[in-house]
C-alpha positions as CSV (number, residue, x, y, z in Angstrom):
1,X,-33.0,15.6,49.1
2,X,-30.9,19.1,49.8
3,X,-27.6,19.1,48.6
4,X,-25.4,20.9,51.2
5,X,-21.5,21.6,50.4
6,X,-20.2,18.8,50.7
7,X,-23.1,17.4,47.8
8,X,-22.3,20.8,45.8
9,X,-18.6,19.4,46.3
10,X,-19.7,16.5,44.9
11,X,-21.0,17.7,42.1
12,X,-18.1,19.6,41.2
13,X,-15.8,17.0,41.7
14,X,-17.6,14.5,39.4
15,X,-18.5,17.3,37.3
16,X,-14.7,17.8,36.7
17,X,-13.6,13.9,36.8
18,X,-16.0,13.7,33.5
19,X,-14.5,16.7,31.8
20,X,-10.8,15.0,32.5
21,X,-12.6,11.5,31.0
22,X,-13.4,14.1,28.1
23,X,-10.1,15.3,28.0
24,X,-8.9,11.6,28.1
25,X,-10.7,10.3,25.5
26,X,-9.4,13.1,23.0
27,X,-6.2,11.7,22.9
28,X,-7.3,8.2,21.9
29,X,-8.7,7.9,18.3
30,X,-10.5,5.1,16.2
31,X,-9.7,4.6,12.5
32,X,-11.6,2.3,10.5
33,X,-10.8,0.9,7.1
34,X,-11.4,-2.0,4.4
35,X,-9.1,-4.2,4.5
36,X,-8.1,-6.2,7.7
37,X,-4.5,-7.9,7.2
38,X,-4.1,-10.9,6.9
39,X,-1.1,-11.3,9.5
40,X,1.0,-8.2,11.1
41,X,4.8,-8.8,9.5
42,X,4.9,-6.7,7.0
43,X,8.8,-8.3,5.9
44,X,6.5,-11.5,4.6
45,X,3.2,-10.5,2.7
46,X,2.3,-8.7,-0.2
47,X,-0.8,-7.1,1.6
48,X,-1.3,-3.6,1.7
49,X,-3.0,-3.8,4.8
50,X,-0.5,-4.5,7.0
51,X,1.3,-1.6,6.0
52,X,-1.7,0.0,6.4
53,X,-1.7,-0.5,10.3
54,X,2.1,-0.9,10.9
55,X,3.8,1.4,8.7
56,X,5.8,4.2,10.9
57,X,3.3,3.2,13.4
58,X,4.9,0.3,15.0
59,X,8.0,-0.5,12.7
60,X,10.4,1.5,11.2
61,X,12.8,1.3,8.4
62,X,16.5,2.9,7.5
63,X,14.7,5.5,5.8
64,X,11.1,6.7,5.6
65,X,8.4,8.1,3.5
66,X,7.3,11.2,4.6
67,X,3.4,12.3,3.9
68,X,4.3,13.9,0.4
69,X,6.1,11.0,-0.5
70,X,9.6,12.7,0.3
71,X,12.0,10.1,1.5
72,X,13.3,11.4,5.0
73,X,15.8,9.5,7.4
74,X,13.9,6.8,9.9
75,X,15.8,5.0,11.8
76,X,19.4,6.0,10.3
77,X,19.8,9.5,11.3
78,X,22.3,10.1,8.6
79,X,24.4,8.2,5.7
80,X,27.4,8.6,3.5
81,X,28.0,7.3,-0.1
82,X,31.3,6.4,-1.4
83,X,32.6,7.6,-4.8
84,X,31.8,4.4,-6.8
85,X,28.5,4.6,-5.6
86,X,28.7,1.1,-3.9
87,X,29.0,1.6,-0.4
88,X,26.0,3.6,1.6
89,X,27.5,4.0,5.0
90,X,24.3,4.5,7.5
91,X,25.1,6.3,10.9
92,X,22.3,4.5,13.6
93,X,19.9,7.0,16.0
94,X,20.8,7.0,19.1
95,X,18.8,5.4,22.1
96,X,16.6,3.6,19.6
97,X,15.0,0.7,21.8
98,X,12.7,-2.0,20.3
99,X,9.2,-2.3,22.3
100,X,10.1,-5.4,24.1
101,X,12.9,-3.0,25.5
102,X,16.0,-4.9,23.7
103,X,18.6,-2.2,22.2
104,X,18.2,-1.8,18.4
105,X,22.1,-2.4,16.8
106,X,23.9,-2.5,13.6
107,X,23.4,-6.4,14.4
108,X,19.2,-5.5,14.1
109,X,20.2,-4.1,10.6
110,X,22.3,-6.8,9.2
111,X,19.6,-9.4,10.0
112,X,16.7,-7.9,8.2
113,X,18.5,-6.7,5.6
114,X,20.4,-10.2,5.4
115,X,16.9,-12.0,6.3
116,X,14.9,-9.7,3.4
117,X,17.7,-10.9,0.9
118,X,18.0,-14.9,2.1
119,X,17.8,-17.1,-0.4
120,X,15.1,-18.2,1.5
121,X,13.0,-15.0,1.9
122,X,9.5,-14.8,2.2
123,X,9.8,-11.3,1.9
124,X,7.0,-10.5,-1.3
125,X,10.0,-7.5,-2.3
126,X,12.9,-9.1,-2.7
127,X,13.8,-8.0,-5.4
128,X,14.6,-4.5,-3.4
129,X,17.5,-6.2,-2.2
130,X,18.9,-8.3,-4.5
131,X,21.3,-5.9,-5.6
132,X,23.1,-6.0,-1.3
133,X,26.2,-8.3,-1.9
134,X,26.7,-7.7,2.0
135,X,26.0,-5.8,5.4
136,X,28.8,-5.2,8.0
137,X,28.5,-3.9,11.3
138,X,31.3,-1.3,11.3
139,X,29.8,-0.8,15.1
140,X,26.8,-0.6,17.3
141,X,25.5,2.5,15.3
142,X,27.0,2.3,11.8
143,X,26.4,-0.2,9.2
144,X,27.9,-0.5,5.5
145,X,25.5,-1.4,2.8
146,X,28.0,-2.8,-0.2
147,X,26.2,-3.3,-3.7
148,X,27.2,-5.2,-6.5
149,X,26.6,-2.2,-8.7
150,X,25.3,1.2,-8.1
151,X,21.9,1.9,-7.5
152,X,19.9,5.0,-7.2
153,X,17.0,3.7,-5.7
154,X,18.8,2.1,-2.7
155,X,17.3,4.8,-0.2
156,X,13.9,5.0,-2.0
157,X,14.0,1.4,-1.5
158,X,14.9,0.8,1.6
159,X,11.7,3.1,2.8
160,X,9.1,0.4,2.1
161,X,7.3,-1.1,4.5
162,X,9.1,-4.7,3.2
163,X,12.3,-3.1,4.4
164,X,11.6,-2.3,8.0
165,X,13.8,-3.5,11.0
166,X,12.9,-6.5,13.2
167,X,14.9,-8.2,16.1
168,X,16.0,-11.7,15.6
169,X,14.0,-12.8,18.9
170,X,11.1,-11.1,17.5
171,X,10.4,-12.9,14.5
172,X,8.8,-16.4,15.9
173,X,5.8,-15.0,16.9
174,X,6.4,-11.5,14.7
175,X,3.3,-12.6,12.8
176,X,0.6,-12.1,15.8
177,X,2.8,-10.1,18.1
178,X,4.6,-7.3,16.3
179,X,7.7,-5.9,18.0
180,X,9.1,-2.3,16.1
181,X,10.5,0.6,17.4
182,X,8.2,3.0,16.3
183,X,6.0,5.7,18.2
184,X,2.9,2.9,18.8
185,X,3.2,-0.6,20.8
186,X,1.4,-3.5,19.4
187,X,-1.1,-4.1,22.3
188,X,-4.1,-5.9,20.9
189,X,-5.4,-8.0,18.0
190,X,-9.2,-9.0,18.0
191,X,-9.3,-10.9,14.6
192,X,-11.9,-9.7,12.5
193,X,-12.8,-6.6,14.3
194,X,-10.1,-4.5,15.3
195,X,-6.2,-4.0,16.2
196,X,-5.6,-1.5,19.4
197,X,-2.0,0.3,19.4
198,X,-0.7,2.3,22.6
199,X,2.1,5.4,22.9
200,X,5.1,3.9,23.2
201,X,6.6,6.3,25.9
202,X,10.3,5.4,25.0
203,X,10.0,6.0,22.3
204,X,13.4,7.5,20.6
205,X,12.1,10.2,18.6
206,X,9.6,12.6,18.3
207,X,6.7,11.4,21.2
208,X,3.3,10.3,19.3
209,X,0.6,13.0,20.5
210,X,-2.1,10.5,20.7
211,X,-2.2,7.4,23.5
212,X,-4.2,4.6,21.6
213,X,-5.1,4.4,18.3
214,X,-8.1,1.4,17.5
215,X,-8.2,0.0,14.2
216,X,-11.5,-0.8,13.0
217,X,-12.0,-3.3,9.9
218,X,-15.5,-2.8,7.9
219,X,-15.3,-4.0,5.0
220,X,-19.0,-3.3,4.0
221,X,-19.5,-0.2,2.6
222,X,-23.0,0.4,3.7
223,X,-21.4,-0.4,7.6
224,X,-18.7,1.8,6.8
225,X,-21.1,4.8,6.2
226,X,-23.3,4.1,9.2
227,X,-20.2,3.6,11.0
228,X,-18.8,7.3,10.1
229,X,-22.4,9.0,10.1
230,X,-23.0,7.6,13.9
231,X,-19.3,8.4,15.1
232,X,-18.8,5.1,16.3
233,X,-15.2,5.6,14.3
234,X,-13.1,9.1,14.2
235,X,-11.8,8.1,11.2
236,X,-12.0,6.0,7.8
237,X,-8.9,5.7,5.6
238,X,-9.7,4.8,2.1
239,X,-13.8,5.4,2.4
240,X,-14.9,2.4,0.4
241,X,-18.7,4.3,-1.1
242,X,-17.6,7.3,-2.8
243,X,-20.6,8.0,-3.5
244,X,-21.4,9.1,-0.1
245,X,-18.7,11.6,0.2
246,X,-21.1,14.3,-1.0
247,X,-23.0,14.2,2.2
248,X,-20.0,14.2,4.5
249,X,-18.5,17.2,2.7
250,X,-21.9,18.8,3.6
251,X,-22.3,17.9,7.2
252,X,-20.1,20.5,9.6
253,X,-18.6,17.3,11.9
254,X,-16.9,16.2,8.9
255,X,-13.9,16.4,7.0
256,X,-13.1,14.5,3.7
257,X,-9.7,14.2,2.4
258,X,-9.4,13.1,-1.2
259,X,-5.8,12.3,-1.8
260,X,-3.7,10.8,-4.5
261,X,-2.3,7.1,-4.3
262,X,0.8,4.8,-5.4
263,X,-2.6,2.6,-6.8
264,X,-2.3,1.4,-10.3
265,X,-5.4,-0.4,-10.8
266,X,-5.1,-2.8,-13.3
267,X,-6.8,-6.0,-14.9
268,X,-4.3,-8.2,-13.9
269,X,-3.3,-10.7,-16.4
270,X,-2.0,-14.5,-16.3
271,X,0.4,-14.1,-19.1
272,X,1.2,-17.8,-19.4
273,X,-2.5,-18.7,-19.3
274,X,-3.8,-19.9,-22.5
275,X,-5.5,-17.8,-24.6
276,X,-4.0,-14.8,-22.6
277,X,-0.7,-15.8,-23.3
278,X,-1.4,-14.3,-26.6
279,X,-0.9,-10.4,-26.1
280,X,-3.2,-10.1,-29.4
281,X,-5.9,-11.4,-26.9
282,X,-4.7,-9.0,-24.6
283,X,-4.9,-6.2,-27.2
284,X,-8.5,-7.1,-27.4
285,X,-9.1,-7.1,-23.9
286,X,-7.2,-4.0,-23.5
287,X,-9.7,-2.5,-26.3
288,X,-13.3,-4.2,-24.5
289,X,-12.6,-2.0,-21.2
290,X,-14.2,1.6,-21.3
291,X,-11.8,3.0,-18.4
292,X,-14.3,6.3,-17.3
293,X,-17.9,3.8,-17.4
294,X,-15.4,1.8,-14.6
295,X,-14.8,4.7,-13.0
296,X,-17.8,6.4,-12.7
297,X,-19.8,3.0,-12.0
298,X,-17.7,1.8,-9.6
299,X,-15.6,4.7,-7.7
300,X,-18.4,7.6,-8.9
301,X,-15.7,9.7,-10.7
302,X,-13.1,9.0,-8.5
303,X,-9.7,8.1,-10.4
304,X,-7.6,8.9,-12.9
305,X,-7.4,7.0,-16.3
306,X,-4.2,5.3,-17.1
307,X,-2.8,3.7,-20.3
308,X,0.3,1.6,-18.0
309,X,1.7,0.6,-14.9
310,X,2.7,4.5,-13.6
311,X,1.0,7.2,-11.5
312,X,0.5,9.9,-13.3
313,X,1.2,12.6,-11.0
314,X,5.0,11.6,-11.6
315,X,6.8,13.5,-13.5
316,X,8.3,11.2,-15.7
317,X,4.3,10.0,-16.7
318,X,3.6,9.3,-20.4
319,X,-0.2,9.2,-21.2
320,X,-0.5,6.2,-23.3
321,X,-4.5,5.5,-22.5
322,X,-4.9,5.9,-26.3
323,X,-3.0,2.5,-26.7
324,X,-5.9,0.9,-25.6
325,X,-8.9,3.3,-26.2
326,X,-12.3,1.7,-26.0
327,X,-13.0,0.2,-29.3
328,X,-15.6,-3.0,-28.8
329,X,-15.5,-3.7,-32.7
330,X,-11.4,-3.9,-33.0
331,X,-11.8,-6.3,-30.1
332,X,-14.2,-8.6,-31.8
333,X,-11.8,-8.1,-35.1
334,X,-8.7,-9.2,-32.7
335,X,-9.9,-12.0,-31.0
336,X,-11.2,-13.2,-34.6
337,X,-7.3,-12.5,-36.0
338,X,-5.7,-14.3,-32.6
339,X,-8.3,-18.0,-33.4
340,X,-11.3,-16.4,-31.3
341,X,-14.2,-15.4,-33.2
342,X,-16.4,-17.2,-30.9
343,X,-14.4,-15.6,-28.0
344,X,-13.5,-17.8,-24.9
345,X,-14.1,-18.1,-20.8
346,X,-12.0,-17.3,-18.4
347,X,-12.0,-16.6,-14.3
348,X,-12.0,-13.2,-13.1
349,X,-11.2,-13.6,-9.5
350,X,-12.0,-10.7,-7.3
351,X,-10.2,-9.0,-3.7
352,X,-13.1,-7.5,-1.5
353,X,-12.2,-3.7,-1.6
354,X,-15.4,-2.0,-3.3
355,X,-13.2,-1.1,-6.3
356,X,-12.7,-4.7,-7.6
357,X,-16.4,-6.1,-6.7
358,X,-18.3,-3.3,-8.4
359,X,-15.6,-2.7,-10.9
360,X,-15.5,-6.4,-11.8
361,X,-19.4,-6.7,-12.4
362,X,-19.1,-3.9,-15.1
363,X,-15.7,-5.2,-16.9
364,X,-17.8,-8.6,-16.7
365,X,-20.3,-7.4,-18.9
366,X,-17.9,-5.0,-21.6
367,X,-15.6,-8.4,-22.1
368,X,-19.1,-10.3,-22.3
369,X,-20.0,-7.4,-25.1
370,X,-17.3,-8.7,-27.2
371,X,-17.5,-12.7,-26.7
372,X,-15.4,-13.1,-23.6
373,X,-17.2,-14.8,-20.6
374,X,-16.3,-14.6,-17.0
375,X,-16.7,-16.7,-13.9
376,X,-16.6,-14.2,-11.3
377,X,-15.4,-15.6,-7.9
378,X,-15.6,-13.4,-5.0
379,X,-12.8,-14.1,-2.4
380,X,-11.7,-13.0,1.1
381,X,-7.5,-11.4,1.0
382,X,-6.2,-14.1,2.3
383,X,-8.0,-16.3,0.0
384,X,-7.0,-13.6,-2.7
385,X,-3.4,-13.6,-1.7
386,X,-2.9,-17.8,-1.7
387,X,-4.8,-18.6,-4.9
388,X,-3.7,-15.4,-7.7
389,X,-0.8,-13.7,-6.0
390,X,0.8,-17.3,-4.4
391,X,-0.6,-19.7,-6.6
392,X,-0.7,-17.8,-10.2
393,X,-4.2,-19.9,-10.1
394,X,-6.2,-17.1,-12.1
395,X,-7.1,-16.0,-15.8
396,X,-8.2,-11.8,-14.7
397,X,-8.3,-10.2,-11.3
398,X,-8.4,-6.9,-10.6
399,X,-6.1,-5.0,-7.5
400,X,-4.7,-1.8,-7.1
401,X,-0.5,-1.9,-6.9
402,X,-0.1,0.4,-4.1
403,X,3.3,0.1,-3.7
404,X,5.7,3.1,-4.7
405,X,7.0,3.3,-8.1
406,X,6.8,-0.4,-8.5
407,X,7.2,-0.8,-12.3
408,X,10.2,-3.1,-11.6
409,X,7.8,-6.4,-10.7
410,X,7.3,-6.5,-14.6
411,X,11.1,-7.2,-14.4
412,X,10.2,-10.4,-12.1
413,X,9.0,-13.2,-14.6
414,X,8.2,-15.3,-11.7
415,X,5.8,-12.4,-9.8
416,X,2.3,-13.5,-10.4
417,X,1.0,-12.2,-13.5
418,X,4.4,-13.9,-15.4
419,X,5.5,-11.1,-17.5
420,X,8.5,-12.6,-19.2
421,X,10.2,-10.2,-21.5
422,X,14.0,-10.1,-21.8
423,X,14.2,-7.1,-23.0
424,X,12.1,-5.2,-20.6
425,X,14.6,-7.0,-18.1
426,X,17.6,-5.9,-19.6
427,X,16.1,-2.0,-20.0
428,X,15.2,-2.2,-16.1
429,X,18.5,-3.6,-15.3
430,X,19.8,-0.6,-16.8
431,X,17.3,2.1,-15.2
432,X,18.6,0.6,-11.7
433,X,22.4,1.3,-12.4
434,X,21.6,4.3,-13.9
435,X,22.3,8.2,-11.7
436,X,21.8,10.6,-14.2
437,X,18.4,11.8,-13.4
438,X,17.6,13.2,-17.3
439,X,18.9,9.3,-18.6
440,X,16.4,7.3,-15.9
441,X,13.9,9.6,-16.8
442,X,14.2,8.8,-20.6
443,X,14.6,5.1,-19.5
444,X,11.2,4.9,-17.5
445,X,9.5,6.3,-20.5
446,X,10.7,3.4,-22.3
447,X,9.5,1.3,-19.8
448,X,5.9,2.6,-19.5
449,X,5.9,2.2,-23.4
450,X,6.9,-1.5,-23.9
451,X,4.1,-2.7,-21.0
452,X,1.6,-0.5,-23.0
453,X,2.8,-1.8,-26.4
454,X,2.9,-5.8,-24.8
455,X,-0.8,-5.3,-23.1
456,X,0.8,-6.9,-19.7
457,X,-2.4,-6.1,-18.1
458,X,-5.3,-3.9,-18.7
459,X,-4.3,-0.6,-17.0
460,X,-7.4,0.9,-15.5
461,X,-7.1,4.2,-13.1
462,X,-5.3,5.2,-11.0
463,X,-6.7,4.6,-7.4
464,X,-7.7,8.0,-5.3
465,X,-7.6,8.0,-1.7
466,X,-10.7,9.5,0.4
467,X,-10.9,9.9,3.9
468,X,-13.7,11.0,5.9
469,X,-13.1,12.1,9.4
470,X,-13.8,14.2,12.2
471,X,-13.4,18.0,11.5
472,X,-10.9,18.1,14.3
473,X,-9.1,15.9,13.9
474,X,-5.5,17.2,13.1
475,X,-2.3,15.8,11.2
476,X,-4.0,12.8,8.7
477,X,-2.4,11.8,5.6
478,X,-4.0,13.0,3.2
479,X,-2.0,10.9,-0.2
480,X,-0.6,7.9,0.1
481,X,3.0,7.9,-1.2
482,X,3.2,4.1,0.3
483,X,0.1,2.2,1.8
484,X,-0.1,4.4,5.6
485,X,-2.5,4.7,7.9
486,X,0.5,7.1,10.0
487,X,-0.7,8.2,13.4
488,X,2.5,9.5,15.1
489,X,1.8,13.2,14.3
490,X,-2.2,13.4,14.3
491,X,-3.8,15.1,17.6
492,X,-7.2,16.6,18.3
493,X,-7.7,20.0,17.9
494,X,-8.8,21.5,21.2
């Protein structure tokens, strides 16, 4: 058949309706990663994961973390501390509407901060806010934060994800239907597969660049480097096979992005557990682990050996890995001294990210070196999260603590690996009323010291971040200061 002009027209006209479907679909973007979470409120889980997807995204807090872990004002544009160092006066942005369209108040504030603190609380952090003794509404845009003694880590604090702000109506069904006030509406949650977000265009701040983000769970890490090499995802934050990265550095359409973490990866310990209520036992353990075979076997040389619960691109970092340097023979010589010359068994319960399946296989087999057996469990995060984290029902695991500067849960006897020291209490009791930047600094050294010197756990690497992605994509995190998958300032490049 002839194509006149009107056909020619045609032509043109679909020819441009497909480029503007083009054009379309470069402001839509899909991010995979590992983890799927195991609800969306990120005020009553410990799972990284949630932050993952919601942080910045869809809530928001007082104050925020910005990309190079910086702590930048979120939703309180500005604040004011008086001289005793009590009272942190927070002035409210204006026009800040929750998704749903409600107005978010001082009244938004004093709930979740009042809600985070209840006795109560499901909150998995709440010991950031045990230190509030109250909240007043001074008016619709300013609240007063009174504590019962200083602390300098109140703002820091107040930027996790466990501290964003939720409406009072919201929280009922906050767990499958997320309602922030952040650049990205909650739109859609297809469990196991994926979670859609779209632009939230009242959004009170800077406008997101991007219209819907899709998160896409693959936990497999053989799926997740089909997915990437097929570009059935844009994106995938915290690319689970390392040893694939090689070949995406290599291949033009990609970029990888290896970033730094919050991650202490430890062998988590049940201190009240019988025989590992014994820290010579844990001095054994501590002594059966060859840190670099763990993380060469299992991350392919990704990771950064540590000797304690602190990321060692913090200043205040004390390298104390030679407190518990691989030495098989004065393990066998320990256990023998602590009643275990024979050794013992014990459960080593492992989280799915790649780290903790392949890393658990090899720790398996250096304890079994030295006499100590394991029965490995594999379980699902939510399995993970009820039985060790909930339930203290656990001998080893291994996790990575992505959470910011978070040696202060070894102050919490009651947190799951039930650390119970006095003293360390007092010392971190005394780091959070402390100001002077040169006497906290001396104080966390302290503190790294004693959980190296009582073998809490067995302190492994810490975690790095890769991301593979499409080469133009624009504006990705490259660390993670706190666990982040933020999308409000990454675009396309044309």
């Amino acid at each position: 058949m002839r194509l006149g002009k009107v056909g020619t027209g045609l032509i043109s006209a679909l020819a441009l309706s497909a480029s503007m479907g083009l054009a379309h679909a470069k402001s839509d973007i899909t991010v995979a990663m590992q983890l799927e979470p195991p609800h969306l409120d990120p005020t009553s889980a410990a799972a990284g994961a949630i932050d993952s997807v919601l942080y910045s995204n869809v809530f928001e807090g007082l104050t925020r973390f910005g990309p190079d872990g910086s702590i930048l004002p979120g939703l309180a544009e500005s604040w004011e501390i008086s001289e005793d160092g009590k009272t942190y006066t927070f002035k409210l942005q204006s026009g800040v509407k929750f998704h749903d369209g409600t107005d978010m108040t001082a009244e938004d504030v004093k709930f979740s901060l009042d809600r985070a603190r209840s006795d109560d609380s499901q909150n998995a952090q709440k010991a950031l806010f045990t230190g509030i003794e109250s909240v007043e509404v001074v008016d619709p845009q300013t609240v007063a934060v009174t504590l019962s003694t200083p602390n300098g880590s109140l703002l820091f604090n107040l930027a996790w994800g466990d501290a964003v702000i939720v409406a009072p109506e919201s929280i009922e069904n906050i767990k499958t239907n997320p309602i922030g006030t952040g650049a990205f509406r909650f739109s859609n949650w297809v469990q196991g597969d994926r979670i859609d977000l779209e632009k939230n265009t009242d959004y009170w701040g800077t406008p997101a660049k991007l219209d819907n983000v899709t998160f896409k769970f693959i936990s497999d890490p053989t799926a997740a480097f089909a997915a990437v090499m097929a570009e059935d995802v844009n994106a995938f934050v915290g690319f689970p096979a390392p040893e694939n990265l090689p070949q995406f550095e290599a291949d033009p359409r990609f970029q990888v992005l290896v970033g730094s973490t919050e991650g202490e990866t430890i062998l988590s310990t049940n201190n009240k557990l019988p025989p590992l209520d014994d820290a010579k036992v844990r001095e054994a353990i501590a002594h059966a682990i060859d840190r670099q075979a763990i993380i060469d076997g299992a991350m392919f040389g990704y990771g950064t050996p540590i000797g304690t619960h602190f990321a060692p691109h913090n200043p205040d970092y004390v390298d104390l890995t030679a407190n518990s340097a691989y030495d098989p023979e004065l393990s066998k010589k320990l256990l023998a001294e602590a009643g275990y010359p024979d050794g013992f068994t014990t459960t080593l319960k492992l989280p799915p990210p790649s780290y903790a399946r392949r890393g658990g296989e090899i720790i398996a087999a250096q304890l079994r070196a030295v006499g100590i057996e394991t029965e490995i469990s594999n379980l699902e995060w939510a399995q993970w999260l009820e039985q060790v984290f909930r339930g203290k029902d656990y001998g080893l695991t291994i996790v990575s603590h992505v959470e910011p500067m978070d040696i202060g849960i070894y102050a919490r006897p009651d947190y799951y690996f039930q650390y119970d020291n006095p003293e360390f209490q007092k010392l971190f009791e005394n780091l959070t009323a402390e100001n002077d930047p040169e006497k906290r600094s001396e104080l966390l050294k302290q503190a790294q010291e004693m959980l190296s010197k009582d073998y809490v756990n067995g302190y492994l690497f810490q975690l790095a971040f890769p991301t593979v992605a499409n080469a133009k994509i624009k504006g990705l995190w490259v660390n993670q200061p706190t666990p982040a998958a933020d999308m409000t300032a990454v675009y396309w490049e044309e």
